[in-house]
C-alpha positions in Angstrom: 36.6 -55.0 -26.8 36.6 -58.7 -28.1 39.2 -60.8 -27.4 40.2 -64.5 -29.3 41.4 -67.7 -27.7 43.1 -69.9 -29.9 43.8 -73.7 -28.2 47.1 -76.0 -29.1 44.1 -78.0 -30.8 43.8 -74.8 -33.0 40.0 -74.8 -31.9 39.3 -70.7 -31.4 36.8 -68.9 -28.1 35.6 -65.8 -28.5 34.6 -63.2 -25.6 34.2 -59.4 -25.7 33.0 -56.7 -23.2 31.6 -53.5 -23.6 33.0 -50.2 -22.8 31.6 -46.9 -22.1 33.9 -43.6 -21.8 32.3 -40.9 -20.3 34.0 -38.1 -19.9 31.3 -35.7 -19.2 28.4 -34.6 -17.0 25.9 -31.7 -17.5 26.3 -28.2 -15.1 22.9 -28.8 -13.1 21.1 -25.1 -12.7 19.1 -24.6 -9.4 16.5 -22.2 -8.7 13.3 -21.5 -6.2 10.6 -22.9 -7.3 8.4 -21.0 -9.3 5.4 -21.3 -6.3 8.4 -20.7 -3.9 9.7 -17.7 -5.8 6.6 -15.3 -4.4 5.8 -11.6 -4.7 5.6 -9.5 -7.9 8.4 -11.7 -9.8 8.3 -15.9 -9.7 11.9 -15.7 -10.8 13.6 -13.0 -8.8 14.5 -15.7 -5.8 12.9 -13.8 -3.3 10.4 -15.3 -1.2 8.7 -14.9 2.1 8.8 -18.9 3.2 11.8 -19.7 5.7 11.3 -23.3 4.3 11.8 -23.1 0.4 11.7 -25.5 -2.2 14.0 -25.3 -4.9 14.1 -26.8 -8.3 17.3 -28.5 -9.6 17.7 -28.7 -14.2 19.6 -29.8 -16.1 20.3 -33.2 -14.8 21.9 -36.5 -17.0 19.9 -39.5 -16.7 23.0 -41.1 -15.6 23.3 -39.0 -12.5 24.3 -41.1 -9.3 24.2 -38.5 -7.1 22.9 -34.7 -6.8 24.1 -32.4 -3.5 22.6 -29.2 -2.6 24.9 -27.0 -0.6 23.2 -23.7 1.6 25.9 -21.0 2.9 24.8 -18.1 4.1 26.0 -14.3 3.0 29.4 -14.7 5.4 30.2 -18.1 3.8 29.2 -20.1 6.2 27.7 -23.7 6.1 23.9 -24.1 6.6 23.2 -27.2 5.5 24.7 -29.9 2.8 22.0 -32.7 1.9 21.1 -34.6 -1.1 18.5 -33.6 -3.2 15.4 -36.1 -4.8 14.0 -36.8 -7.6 10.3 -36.2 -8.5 7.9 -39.2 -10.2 8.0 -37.0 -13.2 11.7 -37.0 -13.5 12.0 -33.9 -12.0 14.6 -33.3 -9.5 13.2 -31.0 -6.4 15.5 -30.1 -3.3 13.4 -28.8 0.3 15.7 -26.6 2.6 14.3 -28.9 5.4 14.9 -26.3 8.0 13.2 -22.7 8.9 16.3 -20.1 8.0 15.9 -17.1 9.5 15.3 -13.8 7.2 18.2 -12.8 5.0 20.2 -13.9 1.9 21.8 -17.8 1.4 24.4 -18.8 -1.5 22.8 -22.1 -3.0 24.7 -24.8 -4.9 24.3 -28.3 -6.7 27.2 -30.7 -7.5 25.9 -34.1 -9.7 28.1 -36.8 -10.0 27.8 -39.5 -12.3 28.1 -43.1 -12.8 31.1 -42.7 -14.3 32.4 -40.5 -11.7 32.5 -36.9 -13.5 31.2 -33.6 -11.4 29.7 -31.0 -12.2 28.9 -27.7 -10.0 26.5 -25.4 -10.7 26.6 -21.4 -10.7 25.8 -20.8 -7.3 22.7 -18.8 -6.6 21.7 -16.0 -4.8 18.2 -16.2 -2.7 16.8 -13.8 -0.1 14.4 -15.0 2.4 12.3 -12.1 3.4 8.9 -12.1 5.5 8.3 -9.1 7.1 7.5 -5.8 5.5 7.4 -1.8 7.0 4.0 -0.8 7.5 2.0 1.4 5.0 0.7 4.7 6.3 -1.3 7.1 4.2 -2.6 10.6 4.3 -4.3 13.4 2.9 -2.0 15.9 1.3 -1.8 18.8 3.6 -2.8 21.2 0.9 -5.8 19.0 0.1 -7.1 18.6 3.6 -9.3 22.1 3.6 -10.2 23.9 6.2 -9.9 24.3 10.0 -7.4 21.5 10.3 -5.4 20.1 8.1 -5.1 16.3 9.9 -8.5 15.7 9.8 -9.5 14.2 6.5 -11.7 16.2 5.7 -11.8 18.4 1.7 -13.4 21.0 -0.4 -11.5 19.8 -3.4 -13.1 17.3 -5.6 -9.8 16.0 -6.8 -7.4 14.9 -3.8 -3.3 13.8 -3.4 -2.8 11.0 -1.0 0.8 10.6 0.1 2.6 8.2 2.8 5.5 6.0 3.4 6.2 2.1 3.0 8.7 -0.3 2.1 11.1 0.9 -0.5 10.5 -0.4 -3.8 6.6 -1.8 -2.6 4.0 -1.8 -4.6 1.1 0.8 -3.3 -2.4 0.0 -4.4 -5.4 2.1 -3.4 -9.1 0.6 -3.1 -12.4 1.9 -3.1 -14.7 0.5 -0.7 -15.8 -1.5 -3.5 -13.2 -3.2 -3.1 -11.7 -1.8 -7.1 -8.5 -0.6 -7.3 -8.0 2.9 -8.1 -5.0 4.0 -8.2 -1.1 2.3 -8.2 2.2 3.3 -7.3 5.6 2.3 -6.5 7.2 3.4 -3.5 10.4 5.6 -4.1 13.9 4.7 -2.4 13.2 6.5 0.3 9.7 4.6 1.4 7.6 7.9 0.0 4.5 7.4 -2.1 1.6 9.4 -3.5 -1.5 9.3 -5.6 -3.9 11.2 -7.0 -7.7 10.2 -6.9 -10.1 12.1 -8.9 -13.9 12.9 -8.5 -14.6 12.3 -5.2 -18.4 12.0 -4.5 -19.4 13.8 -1.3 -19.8 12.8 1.9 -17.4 9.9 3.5 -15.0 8.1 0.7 -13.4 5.2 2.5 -9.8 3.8 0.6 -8.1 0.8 1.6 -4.3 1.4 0.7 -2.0 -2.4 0.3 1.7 -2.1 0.2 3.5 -5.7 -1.6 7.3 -6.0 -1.3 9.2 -7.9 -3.5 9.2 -11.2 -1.5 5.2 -10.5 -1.6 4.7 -9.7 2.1 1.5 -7.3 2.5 1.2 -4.5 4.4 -2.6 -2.4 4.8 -4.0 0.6 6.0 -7.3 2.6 5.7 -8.1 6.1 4.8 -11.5 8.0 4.9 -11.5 11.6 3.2 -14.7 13.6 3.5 -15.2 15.3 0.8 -17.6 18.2 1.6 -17.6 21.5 -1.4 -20.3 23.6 -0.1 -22.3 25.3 2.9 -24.5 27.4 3.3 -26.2 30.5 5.8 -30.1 30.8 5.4 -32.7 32.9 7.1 -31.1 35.9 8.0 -33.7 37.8 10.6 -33.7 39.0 14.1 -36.0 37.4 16.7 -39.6 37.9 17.6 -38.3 38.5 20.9 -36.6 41.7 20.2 -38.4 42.9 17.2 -40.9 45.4 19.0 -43.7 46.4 16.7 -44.6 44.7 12.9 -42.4 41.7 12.8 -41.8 42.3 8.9 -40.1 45.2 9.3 -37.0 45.2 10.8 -37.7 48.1 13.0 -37.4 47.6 16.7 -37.0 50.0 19.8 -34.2 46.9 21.7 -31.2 48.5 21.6 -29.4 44.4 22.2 -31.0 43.2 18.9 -30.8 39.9 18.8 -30.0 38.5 15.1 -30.9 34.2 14.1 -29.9 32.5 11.2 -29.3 28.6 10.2 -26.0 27.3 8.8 -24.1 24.0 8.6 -23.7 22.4 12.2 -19.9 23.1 13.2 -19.4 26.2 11.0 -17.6 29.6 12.4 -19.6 32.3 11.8 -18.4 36.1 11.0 -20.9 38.6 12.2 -20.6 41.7 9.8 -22.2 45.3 11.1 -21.9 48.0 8.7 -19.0 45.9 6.5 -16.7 45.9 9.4 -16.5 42.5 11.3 -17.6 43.0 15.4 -17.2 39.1 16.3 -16.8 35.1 15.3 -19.1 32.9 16.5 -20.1 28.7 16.1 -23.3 27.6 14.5 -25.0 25.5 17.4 -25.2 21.7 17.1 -29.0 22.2 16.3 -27.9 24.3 13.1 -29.0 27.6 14.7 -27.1 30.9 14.5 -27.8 33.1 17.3 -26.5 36.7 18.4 -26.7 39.6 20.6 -26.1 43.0 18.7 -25.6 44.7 22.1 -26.1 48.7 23.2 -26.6 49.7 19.3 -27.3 53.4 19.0 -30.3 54.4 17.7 -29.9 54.1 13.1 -29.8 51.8 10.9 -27.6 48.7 10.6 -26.5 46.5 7.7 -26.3 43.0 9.0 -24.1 40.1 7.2 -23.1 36.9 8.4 -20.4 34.3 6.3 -20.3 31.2 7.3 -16.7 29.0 6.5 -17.7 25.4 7.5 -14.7 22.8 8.8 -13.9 21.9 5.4 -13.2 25.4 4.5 -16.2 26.1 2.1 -17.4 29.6 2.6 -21.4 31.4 2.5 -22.1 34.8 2.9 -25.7 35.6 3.9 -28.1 38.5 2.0 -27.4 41.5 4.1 -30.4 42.6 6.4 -31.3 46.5 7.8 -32.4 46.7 11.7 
């Protein structure tokens, strides 16, 4: 705007000023930032840090001022506080205070030199830092044998189940520290997995459960995996075995019958294809037994063996 003062002399002054209408201001986004934002997704606005950072957009350069309201779920006021800006132009805004677990409204309102506002969309973000813990078991059907809570298989191929956090993400290790196997918890915590080709002996699995916010949860399984036994040296002792000790023929009418077998096993004594009793192989893997008051004949002996994870041997039959 110029303007033109013209004297009674008729000698003429000019002056002007500029004028700026602004009318307008950008809506500022807000949003945690993305090493705030943790867990499986850096843009969900879930985190497990009471003390979040969030990251303001979207900002004129002619910005006077930029507020950062924090309600919680019922509306009420957490905090109001201006937010800064970064050296790279950035504009950041830090909670400031450690809020308790649960889910906060978040808002930004710029004001300009001019004097125009702008609010943003408010935005939803869930603090979250604790997580159920992660349990995890041998299927039932998969843990063989004389019980069926001890870890221990005949099968080769196995089903792990257990329960977590809904929605958590369940990932098995070997003791190796690989993973092996992944799942996603269902909406009622439950999980399970299927590992293939177990080597024998002891197979140790760590099991990790992440919820959303990133909080971790871990347990340990070991599964035995045994698929055979076995019953060996089917005789009767030297002891009671009157006359050549190769023959089987013996004038003790309380034979008494050895074998060796798999420490822990229960063993079936068979006489004459009829079971008479159910022993234990001894810790020292020695099978001992008293056929007692037998009448004089002959006897088919046969013992099967069924060790604890189920796995089953039958012996060569013997005559006495």
């Amino acid at each position: 705007v110029q303007a033109t003062t013209i004297y009674p002399s008729g000698a003429q002054e000019k002056s002007g000023i500029n004028i700026t209408i602004d009318t307008h201001v950008s809506v500022p986004e807000i949003s945690l930032a993305l090493n705030n934002d943790t867990g499986i997704s850096n843009v969900d606005g879930v985190t497990n840090i009471n003390s979040p950072v969030l990251t303001i957009s979207n900002i004129d350069p002619d910005a006077a001022s930029v507020k950062a309201t924090i309600t919680n779920d019922n509306g009420e006021l957490i905090s109001a506080s201006t937010a800064s800006e970064n050296d790279d132009g950035t504009w950041s805004f830090n909670v400031g205070q450690q809020l308790p677990d649960g889910v906060y409204v978040i808002s930004v309102t710029v004001t300009d030199i001019a004097g125009n506002s702008a609010t943003s969309v408010p935005v939803d973000i869930r603090i979250d830092t604790t997580i159920s813990p992660v349990t995890a078991n041998l299927l039932s059907s998969d843990d063989t044998g004389s019980s069926s809570i001890d870890g221990i298989t005949m099968h080769k191929n196995v089903s792990v189940t257990g329960n977590a956090e809904s929605g958590s993400i369940i990932t098995i290790y070997d003791s190796n520290g690989i993973p092996v196997s992944t799942t996603t918890a269902d909406n009622e915590g439950h999980w399970e997995v299927t590992l293939n080709s177990l080597p024998e002996g002891s197979n140790i699995f760590t099991i990790t459960s992440q919820d959303a916010a990133g909080n971790i949860s871990e347990t340990v399984i070991n599964i035995d995996c045994d698929t055979s036994t076995f019953v060996t040296n089917l005789t009767i002792t030297d002891e009671t075995n009157s006359g050549a000790l190769t023959d089987l023929i013996t004038n003790n009418s309380s034979p008494v019958i050895t074998a060796n077998g798999e420490v822990g096993s229960s063993v079936d004594i068979i006489v004459n294809g009829v079971k008479v009793d159910t022993i234990s192989v001894g810790d020292d893997g020695v099978i001992t037994y008293e056929l007692k008051s037998l009448p004089d004949g002959e006897y088919s002996v046969q013992l099967v063996t069924t060790d604890v994870a189920g796995n089953t041997a039958t012996s060569e039959a013997i005559s006495v």
